[in-house]
Residue frames as qw, qx, qy, qz and C-alpha x, y, z in Angstrom:
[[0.000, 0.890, 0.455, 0.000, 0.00, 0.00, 0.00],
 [0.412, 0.257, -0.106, 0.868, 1.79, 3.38, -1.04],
 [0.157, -0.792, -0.369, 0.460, 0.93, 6.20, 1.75],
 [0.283, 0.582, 0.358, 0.673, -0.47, 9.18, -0.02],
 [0.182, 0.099, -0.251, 0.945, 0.07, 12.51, 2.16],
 [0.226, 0.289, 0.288, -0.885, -3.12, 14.14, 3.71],
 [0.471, -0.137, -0.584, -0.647, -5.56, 12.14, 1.74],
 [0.435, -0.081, 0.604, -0.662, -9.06, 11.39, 4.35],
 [0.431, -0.247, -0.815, -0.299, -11.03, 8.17, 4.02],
 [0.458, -0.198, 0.257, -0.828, -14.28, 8.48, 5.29],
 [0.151, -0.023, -0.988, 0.005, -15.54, 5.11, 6.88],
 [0.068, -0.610, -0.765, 0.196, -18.87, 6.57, 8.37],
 [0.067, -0.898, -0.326, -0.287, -20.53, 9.61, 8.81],
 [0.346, -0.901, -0.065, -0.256, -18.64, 10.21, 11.73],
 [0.690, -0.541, 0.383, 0.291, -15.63, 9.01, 11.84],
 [0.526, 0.818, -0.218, 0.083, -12.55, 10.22, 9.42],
 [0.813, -0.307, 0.254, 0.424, -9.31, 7.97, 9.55],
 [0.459, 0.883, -0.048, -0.089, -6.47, 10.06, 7.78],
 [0.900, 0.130, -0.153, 0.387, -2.79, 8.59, 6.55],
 [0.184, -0.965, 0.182, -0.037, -0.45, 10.46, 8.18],
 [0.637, 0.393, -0.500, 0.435, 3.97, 9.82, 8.43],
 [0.688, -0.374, -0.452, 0.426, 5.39, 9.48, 11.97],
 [0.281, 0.231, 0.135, 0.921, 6.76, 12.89, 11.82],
 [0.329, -0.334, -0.438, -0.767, 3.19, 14.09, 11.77],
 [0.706, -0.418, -0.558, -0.121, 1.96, 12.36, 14.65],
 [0.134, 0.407, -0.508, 0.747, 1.57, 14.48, 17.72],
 [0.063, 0.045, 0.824, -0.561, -0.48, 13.68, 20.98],
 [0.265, 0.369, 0.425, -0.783, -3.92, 13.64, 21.31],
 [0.387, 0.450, -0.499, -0.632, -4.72, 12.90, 17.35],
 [0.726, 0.194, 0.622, -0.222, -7.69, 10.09, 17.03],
 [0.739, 0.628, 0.227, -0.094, -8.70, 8.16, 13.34],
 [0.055, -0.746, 0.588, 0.309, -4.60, 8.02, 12.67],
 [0.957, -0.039, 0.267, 0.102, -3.35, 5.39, 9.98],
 [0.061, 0.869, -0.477, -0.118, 0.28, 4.74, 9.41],
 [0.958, 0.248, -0.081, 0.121, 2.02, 2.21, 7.62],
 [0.003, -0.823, 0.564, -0.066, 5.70, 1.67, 8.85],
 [0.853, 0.087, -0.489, -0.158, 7.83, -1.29, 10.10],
 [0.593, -0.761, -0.129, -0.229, 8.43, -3.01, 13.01],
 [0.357, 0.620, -0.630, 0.302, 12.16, -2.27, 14.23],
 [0.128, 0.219, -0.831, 0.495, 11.98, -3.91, 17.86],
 [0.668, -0.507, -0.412, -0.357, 9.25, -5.62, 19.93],
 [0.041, -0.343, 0.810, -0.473, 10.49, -5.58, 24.03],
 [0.162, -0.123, -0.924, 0.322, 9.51, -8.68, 26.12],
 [0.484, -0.590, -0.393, -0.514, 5.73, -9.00, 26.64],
 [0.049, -0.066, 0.582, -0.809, 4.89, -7.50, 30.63],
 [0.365, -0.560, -0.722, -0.176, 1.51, -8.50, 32.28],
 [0.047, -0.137, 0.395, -0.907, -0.10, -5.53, 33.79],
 [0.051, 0.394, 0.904, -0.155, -3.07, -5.45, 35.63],
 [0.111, -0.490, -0.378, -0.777, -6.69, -3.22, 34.21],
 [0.166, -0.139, 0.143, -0.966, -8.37, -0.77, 35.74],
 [0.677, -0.055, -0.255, -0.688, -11.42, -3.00, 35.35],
 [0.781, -0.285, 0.471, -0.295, -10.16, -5.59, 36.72],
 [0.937, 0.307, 0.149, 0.072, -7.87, -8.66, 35.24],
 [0.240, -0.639, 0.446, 0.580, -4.85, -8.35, 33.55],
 [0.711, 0.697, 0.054, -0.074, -3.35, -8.33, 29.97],
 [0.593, -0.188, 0.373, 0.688, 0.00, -8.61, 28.41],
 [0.254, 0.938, -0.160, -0.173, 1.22, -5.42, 26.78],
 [0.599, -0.246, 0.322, 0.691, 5.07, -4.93, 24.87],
 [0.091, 0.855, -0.173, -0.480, 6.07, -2.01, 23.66],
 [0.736, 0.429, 0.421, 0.311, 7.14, -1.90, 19.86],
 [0.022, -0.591, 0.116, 0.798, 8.98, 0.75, 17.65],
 [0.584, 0.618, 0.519, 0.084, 7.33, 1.29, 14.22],
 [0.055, -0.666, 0.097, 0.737, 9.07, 3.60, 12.19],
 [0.745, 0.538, 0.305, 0.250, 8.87, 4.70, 8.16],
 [0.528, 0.249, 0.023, 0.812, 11.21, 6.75, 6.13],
 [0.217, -0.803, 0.033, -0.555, 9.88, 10.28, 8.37],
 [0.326, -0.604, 0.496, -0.532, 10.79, 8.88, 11.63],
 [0.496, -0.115, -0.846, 0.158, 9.76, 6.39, 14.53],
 [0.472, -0.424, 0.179, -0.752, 7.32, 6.25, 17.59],
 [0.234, -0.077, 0.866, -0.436, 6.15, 3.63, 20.16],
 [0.738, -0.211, -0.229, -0.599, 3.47, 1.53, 19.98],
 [0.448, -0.133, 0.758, -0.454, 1.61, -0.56, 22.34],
 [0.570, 0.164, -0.608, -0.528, 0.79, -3.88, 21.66],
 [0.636, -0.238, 0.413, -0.607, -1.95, -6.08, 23.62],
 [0.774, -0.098, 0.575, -0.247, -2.58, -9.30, 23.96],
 [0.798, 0.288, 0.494, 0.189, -3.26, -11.52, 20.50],
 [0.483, 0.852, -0.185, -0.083, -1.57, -7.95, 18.51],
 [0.394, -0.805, 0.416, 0.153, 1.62, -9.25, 20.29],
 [0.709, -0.084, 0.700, 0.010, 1.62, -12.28, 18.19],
 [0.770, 0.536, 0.347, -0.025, 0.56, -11.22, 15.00],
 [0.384, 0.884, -0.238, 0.119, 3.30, -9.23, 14.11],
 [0.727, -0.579, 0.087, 0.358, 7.04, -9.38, 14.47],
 [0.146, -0.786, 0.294, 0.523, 10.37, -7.64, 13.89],
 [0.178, -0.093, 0.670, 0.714, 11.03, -6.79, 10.03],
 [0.189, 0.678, 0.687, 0.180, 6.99, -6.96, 9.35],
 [0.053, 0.090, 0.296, 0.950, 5.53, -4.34, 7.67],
 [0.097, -0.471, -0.873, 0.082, 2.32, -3.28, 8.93],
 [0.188, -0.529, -0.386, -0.732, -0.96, -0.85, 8.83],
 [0.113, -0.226, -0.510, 0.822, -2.15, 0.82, 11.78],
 [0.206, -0.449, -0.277, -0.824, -5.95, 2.29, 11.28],
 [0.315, -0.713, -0.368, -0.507, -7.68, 4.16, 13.19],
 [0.655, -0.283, -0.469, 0.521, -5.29, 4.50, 15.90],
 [0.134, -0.945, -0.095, -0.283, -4.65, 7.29, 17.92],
 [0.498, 0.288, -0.479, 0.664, -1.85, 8.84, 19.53],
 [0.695, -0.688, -0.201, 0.044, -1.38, 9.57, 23.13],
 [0.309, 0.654, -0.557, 0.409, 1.65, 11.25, 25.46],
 [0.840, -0.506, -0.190, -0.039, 2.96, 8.46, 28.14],
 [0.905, -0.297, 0.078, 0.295, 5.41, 8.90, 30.47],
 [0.035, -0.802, 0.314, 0.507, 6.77, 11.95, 28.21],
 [0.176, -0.234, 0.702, 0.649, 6.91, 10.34, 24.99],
 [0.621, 0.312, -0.187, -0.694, 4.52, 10.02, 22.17],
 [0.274, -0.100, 0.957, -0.009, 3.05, 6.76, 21.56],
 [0.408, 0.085, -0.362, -0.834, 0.76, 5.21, 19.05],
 [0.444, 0.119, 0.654, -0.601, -2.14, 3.25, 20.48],
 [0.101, -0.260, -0.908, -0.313, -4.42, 0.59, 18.54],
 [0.453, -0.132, 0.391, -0.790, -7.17, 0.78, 20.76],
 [0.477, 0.183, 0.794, -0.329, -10.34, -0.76, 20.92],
 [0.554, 0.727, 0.221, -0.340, -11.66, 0.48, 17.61],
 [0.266, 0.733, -0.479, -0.403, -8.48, 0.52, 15.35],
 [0.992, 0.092, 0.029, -0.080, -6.93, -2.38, 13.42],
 [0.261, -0.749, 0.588, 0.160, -3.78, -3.98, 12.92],
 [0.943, 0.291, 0.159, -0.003, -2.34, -6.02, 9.68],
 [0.623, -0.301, 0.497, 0.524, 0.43, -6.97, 7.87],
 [0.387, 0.670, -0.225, -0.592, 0.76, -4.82, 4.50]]
């Protein structure tokens, strides 16, 4: 998939996912997709939710030819991917933990292999 600057796909009425480079990606910025690859995955870490339970998180770096950023990866994303893959990010959003910028699946975004 080639990533075409500042072009907006519109998936509903109400919700507008737009391609964006790492570079571009600053806190706080919902309906984000970014294609990059994955340079490092650290050791999955079981934390425990707010709701109650726990999950296994590991931190990832994704980066394309603009840059690099964190991402967080949960449970079954930890698996699908690994270091050298090339993967799509939609509808993620970005977020500042801990003083750094981080990009965030969520509950609504997806994750694939390009």
């Amino acid at each position: 998939m080639t990533m075409i600057p500042d072009v907006i796909f519109i998936l509903d009425e109400q919700q507008l996912i737009k391609e964006m480079k790492i570079t571009e990606l600053t806190p706080g910025i919902r309906g984000v997709s970014v294609e990059g690859k994955i340079e490092s995955i650290a050791e999955p870490r079981t934390v425990n939710l707010r709701a109650g339970g726990t999950a296994r998180v590991a931190d990832a770096v994704i980066t394309d030819d603009s840059g690099s950023i964190k991402l967080s990866l949960w449970d079954d994303q930890i698996d699908m991917v690994q270091e050298g893959d090339t993967v799509i990010i939609e509808n993620g959003y970005t977020q500042a933990f801990r003083g750094d910028n981080s990009l965030n699946i969520g509950r609504y975004g997806k994750l694939r292999k390009a």
